[in-house]
N, C-alpha and C positions, 0 to 999 in steps of 0.2 A: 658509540655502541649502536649497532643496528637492531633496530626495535623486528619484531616476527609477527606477520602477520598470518591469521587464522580464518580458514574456509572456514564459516559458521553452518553450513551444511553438514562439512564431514566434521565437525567437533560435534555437532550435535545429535549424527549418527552415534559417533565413541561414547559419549554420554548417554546415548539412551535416550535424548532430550526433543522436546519437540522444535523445532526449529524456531518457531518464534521465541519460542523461550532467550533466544540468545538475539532477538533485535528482526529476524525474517520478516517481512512484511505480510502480515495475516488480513485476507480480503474474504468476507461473506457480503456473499449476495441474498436478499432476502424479498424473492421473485425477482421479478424486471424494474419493479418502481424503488426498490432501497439496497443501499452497497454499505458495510459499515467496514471502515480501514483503522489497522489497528498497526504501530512500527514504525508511520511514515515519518519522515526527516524534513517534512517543508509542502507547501504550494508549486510548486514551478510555474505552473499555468493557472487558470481559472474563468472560464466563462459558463453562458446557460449551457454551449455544448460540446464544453469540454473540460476536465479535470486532469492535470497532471501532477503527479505526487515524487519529489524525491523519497528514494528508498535507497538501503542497503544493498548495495550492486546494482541500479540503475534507475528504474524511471517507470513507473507506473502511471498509465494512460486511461480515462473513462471517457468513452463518447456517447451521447446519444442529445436529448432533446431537453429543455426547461429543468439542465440539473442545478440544485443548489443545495448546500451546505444547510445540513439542519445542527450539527452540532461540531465544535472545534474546540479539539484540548489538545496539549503538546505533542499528544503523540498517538493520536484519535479523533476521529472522526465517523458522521454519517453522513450519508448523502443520498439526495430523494430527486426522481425525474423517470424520464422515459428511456431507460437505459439500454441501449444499444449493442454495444462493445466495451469487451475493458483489453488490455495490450501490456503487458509485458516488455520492454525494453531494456535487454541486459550491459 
C-alpha cells in the first residue's frame, strides 16, 4: 500500500488552518538579540555563530555572533545573541 503524502501548506490553506498548526516551522524574532523557534525536528549544527535547525521541508540556518540556547524543549526553543541572518533552506 502506498502511503500519500501531504503538502502541509496547501492542507493548511483547505483547512483554513494556520500553517504551523500542522508542524511549519514557526520563527519570531524579538529585535536582533532573541529568535524563539517553535516545530523544529533537531539541532543539525550548533556553535556561538551558528544554529542550524532541521524542519519540515529543510533546514533552517541563524548566523550572527555569541549565540546561545536559552531554553530547549522537544520541539522549542529560544535563542539569544547578536543576531545577524537567519536562511531558509528548502
Amino acid at each position: 500500500m502506498r502511503r500519500k503524502h501531504w503538502d502541509p501548506d496547501l492542507l493548511a490553506e483547505r483547512l483554513e488552518l494556520p500553517e504551523e498548526a500542522l508542524g511549519a516551522l514557526l520563527v519570531t524574532a524579538v529585535g536582533r538579540r532573541r529568535v524563539l523557534i517553535e516545530n523544529h525536528r533537531g539541532i543539525a549544527q550548533y556553535s556561538d555563530a551558528c544554529l542550524r535547525l532541521k524542519a519540515a521541508g529543510g533546514t533552517f540556518s541563524l548566523y550572527g555572533s555569541g549565540i546561545r540556547i536559552l531554553t530547549l524543549g522537544r520541539h522549542n526553543l529560544a535563542v539569544e545573541g547578536d543576531i545577524g541572518s537567519m536562511e531558509w533552506e528548502g
